[in-house]
C-alpha positions in Angstrom: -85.6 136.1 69.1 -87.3 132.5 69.6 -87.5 129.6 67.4 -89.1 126.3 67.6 -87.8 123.1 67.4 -89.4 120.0 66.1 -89.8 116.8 68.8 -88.3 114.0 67.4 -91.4 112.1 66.9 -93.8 113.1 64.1 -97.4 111.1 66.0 -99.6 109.8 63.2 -102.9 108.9 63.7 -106.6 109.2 62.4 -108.8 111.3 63.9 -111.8 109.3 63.5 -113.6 106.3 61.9 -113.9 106.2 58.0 -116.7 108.3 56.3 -117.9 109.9 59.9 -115.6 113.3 60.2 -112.6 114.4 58.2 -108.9 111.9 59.1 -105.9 113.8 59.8 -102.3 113.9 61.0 -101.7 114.0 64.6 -98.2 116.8 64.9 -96.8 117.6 67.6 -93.7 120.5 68.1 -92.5 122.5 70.6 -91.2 126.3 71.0 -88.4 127.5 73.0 -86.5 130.4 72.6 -82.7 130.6 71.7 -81.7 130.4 75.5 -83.4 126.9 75.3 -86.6 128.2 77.5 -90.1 126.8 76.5 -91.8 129.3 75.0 -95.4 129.3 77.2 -98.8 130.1 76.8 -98.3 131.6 73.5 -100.4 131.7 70.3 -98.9 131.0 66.9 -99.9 130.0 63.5 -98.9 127.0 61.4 -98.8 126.4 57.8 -98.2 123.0 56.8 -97.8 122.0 52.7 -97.9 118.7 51.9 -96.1 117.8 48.6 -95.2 115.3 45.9 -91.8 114.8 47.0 -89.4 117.4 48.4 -90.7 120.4 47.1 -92.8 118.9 44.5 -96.3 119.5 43.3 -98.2 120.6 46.7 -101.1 117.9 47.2 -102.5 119.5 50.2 -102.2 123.0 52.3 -104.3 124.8 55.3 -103.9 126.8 57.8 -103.9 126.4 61.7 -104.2 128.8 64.5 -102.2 126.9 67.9 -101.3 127.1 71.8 -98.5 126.6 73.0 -98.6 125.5 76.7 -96.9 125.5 79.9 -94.1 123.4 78.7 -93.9 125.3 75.0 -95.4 122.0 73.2 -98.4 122.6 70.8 -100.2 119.9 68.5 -102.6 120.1 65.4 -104.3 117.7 63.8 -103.4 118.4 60.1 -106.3 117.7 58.0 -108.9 120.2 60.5 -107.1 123.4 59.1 -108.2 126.3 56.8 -107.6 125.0 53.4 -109.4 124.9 50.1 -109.0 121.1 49.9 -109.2 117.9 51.8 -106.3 115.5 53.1 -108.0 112.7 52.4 -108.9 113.5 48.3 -104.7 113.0 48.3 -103.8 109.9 46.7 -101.5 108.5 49.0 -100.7 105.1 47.5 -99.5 106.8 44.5 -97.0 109.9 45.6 -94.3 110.2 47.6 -95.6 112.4 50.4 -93.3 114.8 52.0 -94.2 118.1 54.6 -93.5 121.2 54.7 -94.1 123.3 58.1 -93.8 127.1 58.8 -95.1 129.1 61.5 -95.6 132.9 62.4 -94.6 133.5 66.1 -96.6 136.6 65.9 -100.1 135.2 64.9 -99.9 136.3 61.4 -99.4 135.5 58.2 -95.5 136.1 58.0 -94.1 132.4 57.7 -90.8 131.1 58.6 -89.4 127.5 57.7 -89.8 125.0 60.3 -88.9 122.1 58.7 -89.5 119.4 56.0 -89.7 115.9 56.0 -90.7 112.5 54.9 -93.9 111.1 55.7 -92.9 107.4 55.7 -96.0 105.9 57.3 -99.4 107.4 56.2 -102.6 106.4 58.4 -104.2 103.5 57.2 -107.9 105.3 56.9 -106.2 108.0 55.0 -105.0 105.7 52.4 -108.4 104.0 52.5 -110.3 106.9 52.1 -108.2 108.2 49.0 -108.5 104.8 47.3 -112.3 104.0 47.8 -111.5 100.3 49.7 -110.9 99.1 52.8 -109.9 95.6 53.6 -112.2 94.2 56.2 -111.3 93.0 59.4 -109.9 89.2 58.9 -107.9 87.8 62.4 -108.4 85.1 64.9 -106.4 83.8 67.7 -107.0 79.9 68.9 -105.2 79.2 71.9 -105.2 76.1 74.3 -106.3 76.8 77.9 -105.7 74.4 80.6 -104.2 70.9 81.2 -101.9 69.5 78.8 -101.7 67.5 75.4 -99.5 64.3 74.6 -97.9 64.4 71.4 -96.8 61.2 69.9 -93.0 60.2 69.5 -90.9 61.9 66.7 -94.1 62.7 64.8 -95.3 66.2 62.9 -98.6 66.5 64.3 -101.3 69.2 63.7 -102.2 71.4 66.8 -106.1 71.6 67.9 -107.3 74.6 70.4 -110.0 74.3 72.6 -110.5 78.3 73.0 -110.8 81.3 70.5 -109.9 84.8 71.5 -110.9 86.4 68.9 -111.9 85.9 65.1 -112.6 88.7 63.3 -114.1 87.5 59.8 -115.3 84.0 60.7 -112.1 82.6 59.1 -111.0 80.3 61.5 -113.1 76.7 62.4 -111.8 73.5 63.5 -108.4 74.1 63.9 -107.9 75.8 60.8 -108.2 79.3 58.5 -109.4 79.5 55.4 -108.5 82.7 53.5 -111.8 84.7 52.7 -109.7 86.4 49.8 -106.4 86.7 47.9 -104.1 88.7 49.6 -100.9 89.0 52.3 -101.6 87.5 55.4 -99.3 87.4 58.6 -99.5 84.1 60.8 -97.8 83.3 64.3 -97.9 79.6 65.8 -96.5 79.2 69.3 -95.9 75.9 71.4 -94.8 75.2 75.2 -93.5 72.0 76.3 -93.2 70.3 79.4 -89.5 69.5 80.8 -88.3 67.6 78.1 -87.5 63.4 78.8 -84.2 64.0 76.7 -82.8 67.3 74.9 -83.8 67.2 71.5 -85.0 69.6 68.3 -88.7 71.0 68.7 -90.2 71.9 65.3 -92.8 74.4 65.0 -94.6 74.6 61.1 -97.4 76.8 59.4 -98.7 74.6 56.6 -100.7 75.6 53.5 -103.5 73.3 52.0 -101.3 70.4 53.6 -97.5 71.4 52.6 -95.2 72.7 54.7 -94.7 76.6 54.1 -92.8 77.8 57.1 -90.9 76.2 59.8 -88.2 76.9 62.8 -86.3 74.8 65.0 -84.8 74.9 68.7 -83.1 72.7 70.7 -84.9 72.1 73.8 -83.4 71.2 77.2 -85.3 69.1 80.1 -86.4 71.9 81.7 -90.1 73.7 80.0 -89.0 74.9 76.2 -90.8 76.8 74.3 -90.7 76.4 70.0 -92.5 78.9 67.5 -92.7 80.2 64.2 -94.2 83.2 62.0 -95.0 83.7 58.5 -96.1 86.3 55.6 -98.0 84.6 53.3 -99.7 85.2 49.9 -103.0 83.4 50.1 -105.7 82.7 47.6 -108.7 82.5 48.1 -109.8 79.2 50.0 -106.3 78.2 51.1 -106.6 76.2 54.2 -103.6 77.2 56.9 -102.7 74.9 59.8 -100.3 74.7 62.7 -98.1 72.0 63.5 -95.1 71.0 65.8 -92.2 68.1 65.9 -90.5 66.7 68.8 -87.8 64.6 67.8 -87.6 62.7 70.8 -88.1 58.9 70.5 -90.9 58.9 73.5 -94.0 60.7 73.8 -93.8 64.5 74.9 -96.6 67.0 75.7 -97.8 70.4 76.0 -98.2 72.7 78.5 -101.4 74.5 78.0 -101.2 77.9 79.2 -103.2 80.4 76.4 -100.1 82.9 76.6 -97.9 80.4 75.6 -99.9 78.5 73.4 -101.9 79.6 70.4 -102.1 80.1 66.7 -102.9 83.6 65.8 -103.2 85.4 62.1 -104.5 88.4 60.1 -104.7 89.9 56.4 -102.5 92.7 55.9 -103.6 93.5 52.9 
C-alpha cells in the first residue's frame, strides 16, 4: 500500500496580478510508498476543503487531477481546481482559515485524509481581492553614495542623501517622507562611521514631525562602526519622518558614504 506524506513547507503564493486570472495557493506534497520509495510518474487526485476553523463551515472546495514525478513530488495551485466557487469570494480577514487535503491514489473519487492544517499566512492579493482594496505601493530608499559627510561634535543632526533608489508613491523629497495616508508604516535608518577619534556612543533616531520616536545606541570603537535603528509606526496623514544620528564624541566625526551601508529606507504595511 502507498501513502503520501506532506513536505514540511506549505509554498504560498499568488498566481497572478489582481483582477487579471484567478489567485491561488501554491501546495506542494510528495508520495512514497510505506517502504519510503517515491512513488513516480503517477497520476492522482486531490481534494482540498478549506474551512472556518478545524472542521468548521467549508468556505472553499475543488477538485484537482495531479502528477507525481520522478522524485514522487506533485504541486497544485489551489484556487485552478474543479469547484463550484472561487478562493478569492473567501473573506479571509474575517475567518480563521484552516485545510483540509485528501487524495485518491487510484484517480478516483475515493478520498483518504492527507492532512489538515492552519493556514497562518494568506497571500496578500487574496486578501485584497476578498476585501475590495488594496493599499498602493508607498516605499523609498535614500541612500548616500560616495565620499564622506562631517558631522559636528556631540550634536543630533538630521541625515541628507544625495541618491534615491527607489520611491514608490512620490513620498519621499528633501530628506524627508511625508505619509500619503493614515496607516502602519515600517522605517529603517542606517549610518557608517569612519574610525572613530575616541570610543564613544553613536545614536541613530527616526523622528516624527520633529520629536524623537525611535532610537538605538552602540558603542563605537576607533576602528569603522556602524549605528542603526528601525521602527513600526502609526502615521497620519501628513506626518513628516526624518533620520538622524549622534556621536557623542567632543570633536567632529564623519560618515563613510557607501549606499549599502548608508541609507534611510521605509514602506506602508498597511
Amino acid at each position: 500500500m502507498k501513502k503520501f506524506l506532506t513536505l514540511i513547507t506549505l509554498i504560498i503564493s499568488t498566481a497572478s496580478a489582481i483582477a487579471q486570472t484567478p489567485q491561488g495557493i501554491n501546495y506542494q506534497a510528495e508520495a512514497r510508498d510505506n517502504s519510503g520509495n517515491p512513488w513516480i510518474n503517477h497520476t492522482i487526485t486531490v481534494r482540498a476543503t478549506i474551512t472556518d476553523g478545524n472542521g468548521g463551515t467549508t468556505l472553499y472546495q475543488e477538485v484537482q487531477v495531479a502528477a507525481t514525478n520522478q522524485f514522487g513530488l506533485f504541486t497544485l495551485n489551489i484556487g485552478s481546481g474543479i469547484s463550484s466557487g472561487r478562493l478569492d469570494s473567501v473573506k479571509w480577514g474575517a475567518v480563521h482559515a484552516w485545510m483540509h487535503i485528501e487524495y485518491d491514489p487510484n484517480g478516483g473519487t475515493t478520498y483518504k485524509d492527507m492532512g489538515t492544517f492552519q493556514l497562518l499566512s494568506v497571500p496578500y492579493a487574496l486578501y485584497a481581492a476578498s476585501s475590495g482594496s488594496v493599499t498602493p505601493n508607498i516605499g523609498f530608499k535614500a541612500v548616500n553614495s560616495g565620499g564622506q559627510t562631517t558631522l559636528p561634535a556631540a550634536t543630533t543632526t538630521q541625515l541628507s542623501y544625495n541618491s534615491v533608489a527607489f520611491n514608490d508613491g512620490g513620498a519621499f523629497s528633501s530628506d524627508q517622507f511625508t505619509a500619503p495616508s493614515a496607516g502602519v508604516y515600517h522605517f529603517e535608518v542606517a549610518a557608517l562611521f569612519n574610525p572613530l577619534s575616541s570610543a564613544g556612543r553613536l545614536g541613530a533616531y527616526i523622528y516624527v514631525n520633529g520629536v524623537n520616536n525611535t532610537g538605538n545606541y552602540v558603542y563605537g570603537t576607533t576602528d569603522y562602526s556602524t549605528v542603526g535603528v528601525n521602527a513600526t509606526i502609526h502615521l497620519n496623514a501628513g506626518d513628516v519622518v526624518t533620520a538622524w544620528v549622534y556621536p557623542t564624541m567632543s570633536t567632529a566625526q564623519s560618515l563613510l558614504n557607501l549606499n549599502y551601508y548608508n541609507y534611510f529606507s521605509g514602506f506602508k504595511v498597511y
